[in-house]
DOTI-377181 format. One record per residue (C-alpha): residue number from 1; x, y, z; residue in three letters. Coordinates in steps of 0.02 Angstrom, whole numbers, plus 50000, padded with zeros to 5 digits. Example, Ala and Ser with C-alpha at 12.3 -4.5 7.8 and 13.67 -1.06 7.14 Angstrom:
DOTI-377181
nr:1&c1:50615&c2:49775&c3:50390&rest:ALA .
nr:2&c1:50684&c2:49947&c3:50357&rest:SER .
***
This chain:
DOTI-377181
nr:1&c1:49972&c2:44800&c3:46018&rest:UNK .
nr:2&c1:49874&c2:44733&c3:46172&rest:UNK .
nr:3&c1:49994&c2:44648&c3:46282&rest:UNK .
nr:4&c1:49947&c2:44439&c3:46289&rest:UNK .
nr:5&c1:49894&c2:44404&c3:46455&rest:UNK .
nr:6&c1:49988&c2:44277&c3:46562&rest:UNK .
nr:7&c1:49948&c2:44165&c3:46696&rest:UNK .
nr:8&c1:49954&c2:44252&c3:46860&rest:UNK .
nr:9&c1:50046&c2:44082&c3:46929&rest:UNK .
nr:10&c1:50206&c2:44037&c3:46811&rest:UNK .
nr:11&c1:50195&c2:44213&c3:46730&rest:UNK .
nr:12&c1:50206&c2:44109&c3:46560&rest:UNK .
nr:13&c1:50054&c2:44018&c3:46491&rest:UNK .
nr:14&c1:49882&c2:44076&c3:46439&rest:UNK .
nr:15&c1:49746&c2:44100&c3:46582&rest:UNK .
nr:16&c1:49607&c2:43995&c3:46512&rest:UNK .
nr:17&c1:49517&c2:43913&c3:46683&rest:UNK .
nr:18&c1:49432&c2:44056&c3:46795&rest:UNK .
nr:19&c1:49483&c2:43981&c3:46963&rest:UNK .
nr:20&c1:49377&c2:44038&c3:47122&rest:UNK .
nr:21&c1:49526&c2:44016&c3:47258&rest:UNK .
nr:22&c1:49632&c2:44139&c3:47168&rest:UNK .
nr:23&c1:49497&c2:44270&c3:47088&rest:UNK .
nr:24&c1:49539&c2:44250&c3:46917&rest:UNK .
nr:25&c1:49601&c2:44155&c3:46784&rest:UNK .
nr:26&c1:49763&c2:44043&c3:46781&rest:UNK .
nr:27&c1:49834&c2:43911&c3:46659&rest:UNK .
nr:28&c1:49791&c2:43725&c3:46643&rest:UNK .
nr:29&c1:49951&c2:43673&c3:46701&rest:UNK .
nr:30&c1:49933&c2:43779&c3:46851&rest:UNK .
nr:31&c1:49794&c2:43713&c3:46893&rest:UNK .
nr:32&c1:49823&c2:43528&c3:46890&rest:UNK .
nr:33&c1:49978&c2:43570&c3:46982&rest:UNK .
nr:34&c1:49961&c2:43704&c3:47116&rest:UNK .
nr:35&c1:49764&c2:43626&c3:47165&rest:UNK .
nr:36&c1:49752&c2:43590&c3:47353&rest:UNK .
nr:37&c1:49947&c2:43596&c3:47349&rest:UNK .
nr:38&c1:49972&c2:43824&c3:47347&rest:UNK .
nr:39&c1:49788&c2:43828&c3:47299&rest:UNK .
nr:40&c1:49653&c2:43827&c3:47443&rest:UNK .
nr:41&c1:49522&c2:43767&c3:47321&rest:UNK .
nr:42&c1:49325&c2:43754&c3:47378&rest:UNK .
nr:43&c1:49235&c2:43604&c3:47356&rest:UNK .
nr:44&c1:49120&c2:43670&c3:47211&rest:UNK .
nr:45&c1:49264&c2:43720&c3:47091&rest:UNK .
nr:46&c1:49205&c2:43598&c3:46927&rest:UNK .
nr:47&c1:49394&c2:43573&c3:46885&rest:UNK .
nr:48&c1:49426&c2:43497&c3:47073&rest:UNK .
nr:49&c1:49273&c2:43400&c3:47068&rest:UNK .
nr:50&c1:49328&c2:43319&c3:46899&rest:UNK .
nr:51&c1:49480&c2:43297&c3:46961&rest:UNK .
nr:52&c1:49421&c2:43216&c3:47128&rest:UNK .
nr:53&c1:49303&c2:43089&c3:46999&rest:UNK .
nr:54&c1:49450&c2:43036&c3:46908&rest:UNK .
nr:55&c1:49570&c2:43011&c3:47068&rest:UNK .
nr:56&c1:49423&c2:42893&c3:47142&rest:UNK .
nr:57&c1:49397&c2:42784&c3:46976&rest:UNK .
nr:58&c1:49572&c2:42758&c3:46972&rest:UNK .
nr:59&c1:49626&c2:42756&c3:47154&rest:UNK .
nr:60&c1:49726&c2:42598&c3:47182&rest:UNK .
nr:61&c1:49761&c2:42512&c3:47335&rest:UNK .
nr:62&c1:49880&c2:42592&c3:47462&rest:UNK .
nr:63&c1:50073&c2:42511&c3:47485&rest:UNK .
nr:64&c1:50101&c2:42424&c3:47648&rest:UNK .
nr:65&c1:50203&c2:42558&c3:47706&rest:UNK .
nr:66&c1:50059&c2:42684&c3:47666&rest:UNK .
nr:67&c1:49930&c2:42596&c3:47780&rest:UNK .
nr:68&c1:49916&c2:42688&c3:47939&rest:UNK .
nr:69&c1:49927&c2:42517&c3:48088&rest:UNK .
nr:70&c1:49966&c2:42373&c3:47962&rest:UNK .
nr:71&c1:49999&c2:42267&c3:48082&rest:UNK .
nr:72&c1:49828&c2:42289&c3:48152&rest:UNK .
nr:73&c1:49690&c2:42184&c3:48131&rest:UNK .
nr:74&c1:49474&c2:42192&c3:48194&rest:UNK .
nr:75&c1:49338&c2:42091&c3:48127&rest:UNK .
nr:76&c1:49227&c2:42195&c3:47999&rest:UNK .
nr:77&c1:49077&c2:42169&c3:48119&rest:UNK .
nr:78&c1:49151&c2:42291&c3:48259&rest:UNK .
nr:79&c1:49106&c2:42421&c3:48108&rest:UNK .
nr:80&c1:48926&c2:42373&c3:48083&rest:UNK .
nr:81&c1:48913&c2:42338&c3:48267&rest:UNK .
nr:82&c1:48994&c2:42501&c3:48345&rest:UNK .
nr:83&c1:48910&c2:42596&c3:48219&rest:UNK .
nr:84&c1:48856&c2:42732&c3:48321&rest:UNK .
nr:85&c1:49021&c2:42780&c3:48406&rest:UNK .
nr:86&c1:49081&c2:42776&c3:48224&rest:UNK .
nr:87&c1:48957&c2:42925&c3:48179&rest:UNK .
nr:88&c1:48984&c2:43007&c3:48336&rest:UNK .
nr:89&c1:49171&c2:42998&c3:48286&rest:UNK .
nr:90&c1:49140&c2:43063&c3:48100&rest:UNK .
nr:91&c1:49034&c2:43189&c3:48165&rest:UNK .
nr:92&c1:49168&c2:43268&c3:48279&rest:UNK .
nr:93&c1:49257&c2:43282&c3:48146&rest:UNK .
nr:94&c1:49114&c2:43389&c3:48051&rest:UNK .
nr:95&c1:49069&c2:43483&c3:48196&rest:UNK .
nr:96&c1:49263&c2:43535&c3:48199&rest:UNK .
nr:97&c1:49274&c2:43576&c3:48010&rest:UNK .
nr:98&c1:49133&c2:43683&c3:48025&rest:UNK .
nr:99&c1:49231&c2:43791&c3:48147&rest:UNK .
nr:100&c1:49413&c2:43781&c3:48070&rest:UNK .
nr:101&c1:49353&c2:43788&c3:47874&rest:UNK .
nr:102&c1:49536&c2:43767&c3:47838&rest:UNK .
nr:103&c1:49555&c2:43583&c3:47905&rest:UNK .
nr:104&c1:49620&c2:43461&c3:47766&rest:UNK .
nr:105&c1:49638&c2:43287&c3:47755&rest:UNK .
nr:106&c1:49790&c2:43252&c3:47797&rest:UNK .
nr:107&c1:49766&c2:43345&c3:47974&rest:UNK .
nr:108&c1:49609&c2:43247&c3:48010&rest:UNK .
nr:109&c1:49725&c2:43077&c3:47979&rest:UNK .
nr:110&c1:49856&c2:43160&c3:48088&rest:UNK .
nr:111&c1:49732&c2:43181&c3:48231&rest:UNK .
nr:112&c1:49653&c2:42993&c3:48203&rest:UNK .
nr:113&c1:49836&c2:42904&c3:48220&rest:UNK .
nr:114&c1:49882&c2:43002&c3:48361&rest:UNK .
nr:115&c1:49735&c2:42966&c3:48468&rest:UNK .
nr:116&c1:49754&c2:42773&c3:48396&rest:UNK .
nr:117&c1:49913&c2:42786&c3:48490&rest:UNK .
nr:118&c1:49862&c2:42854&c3:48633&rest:UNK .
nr:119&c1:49729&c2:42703&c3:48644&rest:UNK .
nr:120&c1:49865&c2:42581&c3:48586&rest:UNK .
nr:121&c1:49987&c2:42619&c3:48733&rest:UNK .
nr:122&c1:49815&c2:42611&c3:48857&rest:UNK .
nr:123&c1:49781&c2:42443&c3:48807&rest:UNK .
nr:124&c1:49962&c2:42385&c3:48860&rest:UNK .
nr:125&c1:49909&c2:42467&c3:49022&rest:UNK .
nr:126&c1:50012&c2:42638&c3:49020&rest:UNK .
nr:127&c1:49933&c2:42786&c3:48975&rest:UNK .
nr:128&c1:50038&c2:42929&c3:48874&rest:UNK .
nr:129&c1:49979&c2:43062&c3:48747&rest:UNK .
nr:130&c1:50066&c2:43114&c3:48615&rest:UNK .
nr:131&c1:49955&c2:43251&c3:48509&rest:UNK .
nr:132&c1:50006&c2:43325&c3:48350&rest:UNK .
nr:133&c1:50120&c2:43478&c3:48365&rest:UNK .
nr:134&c1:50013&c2:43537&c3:48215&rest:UNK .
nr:135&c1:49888&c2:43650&c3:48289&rest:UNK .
nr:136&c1:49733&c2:43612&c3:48168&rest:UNK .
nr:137&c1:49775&c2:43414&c3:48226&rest:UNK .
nr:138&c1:49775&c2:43465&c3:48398&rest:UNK .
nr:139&c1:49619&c2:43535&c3:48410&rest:UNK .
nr:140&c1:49538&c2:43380&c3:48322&rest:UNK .
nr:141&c1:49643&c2:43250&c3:48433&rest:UNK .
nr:142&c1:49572&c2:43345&c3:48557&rest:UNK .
nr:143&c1:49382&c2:43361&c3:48496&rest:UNK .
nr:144&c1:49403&c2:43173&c3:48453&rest:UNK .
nr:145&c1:49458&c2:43153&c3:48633&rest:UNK .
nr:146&c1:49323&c2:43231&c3:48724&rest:UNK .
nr:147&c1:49196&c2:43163&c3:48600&rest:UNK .
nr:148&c1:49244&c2:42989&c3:48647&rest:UNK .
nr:149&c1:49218&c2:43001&c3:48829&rest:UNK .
nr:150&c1:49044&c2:43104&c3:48806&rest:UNK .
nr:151&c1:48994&c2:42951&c3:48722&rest:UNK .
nr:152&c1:49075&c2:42834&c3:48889&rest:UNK .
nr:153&c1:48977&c2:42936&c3:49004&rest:UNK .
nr:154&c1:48807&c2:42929&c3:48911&rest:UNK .
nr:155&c1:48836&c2:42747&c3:48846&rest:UNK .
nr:156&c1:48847&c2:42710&c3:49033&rest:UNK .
nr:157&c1:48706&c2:42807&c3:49111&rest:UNK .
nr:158&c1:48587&c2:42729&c3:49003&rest:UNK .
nr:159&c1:48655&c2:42540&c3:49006&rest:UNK .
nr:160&c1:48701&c2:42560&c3:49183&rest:UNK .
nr:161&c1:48887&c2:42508&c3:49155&rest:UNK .
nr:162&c1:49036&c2:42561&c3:49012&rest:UNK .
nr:163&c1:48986&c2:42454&c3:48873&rest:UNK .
nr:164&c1:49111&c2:42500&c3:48747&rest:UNK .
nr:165&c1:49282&c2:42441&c3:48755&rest:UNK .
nr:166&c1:49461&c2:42523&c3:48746&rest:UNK .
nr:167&c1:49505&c2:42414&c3:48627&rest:UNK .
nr:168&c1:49356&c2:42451&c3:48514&rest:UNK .
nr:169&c1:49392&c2:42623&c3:48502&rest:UNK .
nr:170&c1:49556&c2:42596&c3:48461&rest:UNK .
nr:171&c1:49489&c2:42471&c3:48316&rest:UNK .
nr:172&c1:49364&c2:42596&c3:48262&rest:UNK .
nr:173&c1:49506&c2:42754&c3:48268&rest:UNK .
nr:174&c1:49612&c2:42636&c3:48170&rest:UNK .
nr:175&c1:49470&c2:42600&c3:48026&rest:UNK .
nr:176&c1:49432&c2:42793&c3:47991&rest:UNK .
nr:177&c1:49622&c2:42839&c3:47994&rest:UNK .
nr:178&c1:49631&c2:42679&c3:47846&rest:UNK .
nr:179&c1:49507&c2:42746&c3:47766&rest:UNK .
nr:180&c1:49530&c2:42952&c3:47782&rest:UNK .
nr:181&c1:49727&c2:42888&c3:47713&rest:UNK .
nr:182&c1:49629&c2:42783&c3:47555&rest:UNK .
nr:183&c1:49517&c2:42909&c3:47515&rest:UNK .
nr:184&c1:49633&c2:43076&c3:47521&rest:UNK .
nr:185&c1:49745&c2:43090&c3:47356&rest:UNK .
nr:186&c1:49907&c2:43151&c3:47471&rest:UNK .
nr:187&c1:49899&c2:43324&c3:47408&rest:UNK .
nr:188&c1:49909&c2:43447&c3:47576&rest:UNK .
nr:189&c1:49751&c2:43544&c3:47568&rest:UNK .
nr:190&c1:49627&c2:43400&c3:47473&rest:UNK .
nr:191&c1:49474&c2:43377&c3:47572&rest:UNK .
nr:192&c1:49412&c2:43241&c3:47487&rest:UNK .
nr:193&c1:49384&c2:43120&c3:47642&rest:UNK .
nr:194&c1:49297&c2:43272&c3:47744&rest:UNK .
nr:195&c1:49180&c2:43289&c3:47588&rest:UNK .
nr:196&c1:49141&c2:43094&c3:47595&rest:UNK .
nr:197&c1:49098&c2:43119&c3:47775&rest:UNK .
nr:198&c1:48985&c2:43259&c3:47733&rest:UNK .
nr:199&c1:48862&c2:43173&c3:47599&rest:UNK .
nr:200&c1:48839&c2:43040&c3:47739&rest:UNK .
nr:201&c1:48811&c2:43189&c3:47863&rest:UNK .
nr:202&c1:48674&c2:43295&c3:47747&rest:UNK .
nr:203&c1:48626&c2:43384&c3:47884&rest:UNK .
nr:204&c1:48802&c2:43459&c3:47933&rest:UNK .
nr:205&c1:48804&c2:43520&c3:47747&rest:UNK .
nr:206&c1:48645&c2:43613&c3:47790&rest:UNK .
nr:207&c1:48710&c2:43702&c3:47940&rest:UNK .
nr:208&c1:48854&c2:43760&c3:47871&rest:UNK .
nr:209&c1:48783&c2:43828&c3:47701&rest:UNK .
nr:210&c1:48668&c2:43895&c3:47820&rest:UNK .
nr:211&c1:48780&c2:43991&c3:47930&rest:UNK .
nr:212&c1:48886&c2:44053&c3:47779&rest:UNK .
nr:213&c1:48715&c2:44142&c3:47737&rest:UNK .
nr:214&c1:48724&c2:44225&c3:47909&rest:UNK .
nr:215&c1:48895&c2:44288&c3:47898&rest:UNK .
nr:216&c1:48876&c2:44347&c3:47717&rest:UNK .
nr:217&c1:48678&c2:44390&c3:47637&rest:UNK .
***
């Protein structure tokens, strides 16, 4: 008699889902459980994306405690009217994803509250860093950082003057690390933020299904 097969997971349960981040197939419960948690799972897999669908019908308002800055608060129009450092922002982000395909969520909101901070303590007139110790965070806080004051220096060569505002950018810092922190489901490797940021970035999609098709034909 043919031996039953078993879940390569828990060793116990029936494999019925095929799952593309392990190769083969693996249990239900495994797979509600171990996604984005022990499972590096790609954005395509149908049982994350249903998943993901389900997480943003329901998603309920973050706790106090959960908010990153509570304390903090902007007028919605700096959003509408610093729109373009905001996509500059967001598309550091993209530009960095592309290169570390492993970032996640929850290193993305690392890097945003660290360089909040470091604008925080700048607008009380002393200037100290504190970056992530995480190195994927590091690399972003630092992409963020460099991104910001390429967008100083150009912003000023063509108005003649800095136009944006310390204060701004820490505003602006402060409403993507809010909303990277409301749209991520807590879970260590989701990417569901980074793929938000990508449909409103088509054409960092592009690139990168583009350069996959480089690296393998």
């Amino acid at each position: 008699m043919a031996e039953r097969p078993t879940c390569p997971i828990c060793g116990k349960r029936r494999p019925e889902r095929f799952c593309p981040a392990k190769g083969e197939k693996i249990c239900a419960v495994c797979c509600a459980t171990e996604r984005e948690v022990t499972l590096d799972c790609p954005a395509d897999c149908s049982f994350l994306v249903s998943a993901h669908r389900y997480e943003i019908e329901h998603r309920k308002a973050l706790a106090e405690n959960e908010v990153p800055f509570p304390d903090v608060e902007f007028s919605p129009n700096l959003i509408y009217d610093r729109q373009p450092l905001l996509a500059a922002l967001s598309f550091t982000i993209l530009q960095f994803a592309m290169i570390r395909g492993e970032l996640a969520d929850r290193d993305i909101i690392e890097a945003l509250i660290a360089q909040a901070e470091t604008y925080r303590t700048l607008l009380s007139g002393i200037y100290y860093q504190k970056p992530p110790h995480a190195p994927l965070a590091n690399g972003l806080y630092e992409a963020l950082a460099n991104s910001i004051q390429e967008y100083k220096k150009q912003e000023s060569a063509r108005a003649g003057f800095q136009v944006v505002k310390d204060a701004e950018i820490f505003y602006l810092l402060v409403f993507l690390a809010r909303m990277a922190r409301s749209w991520t489901n807590g879970r260590p490797r989701a990417r569901i933020f980074l793929e938000y940021l990508r449909a409103q970035f088509p054409e960092v999609r592009e690139a990168q299904a583009e350069a996959s098709r480089i690296i393998v034909p």
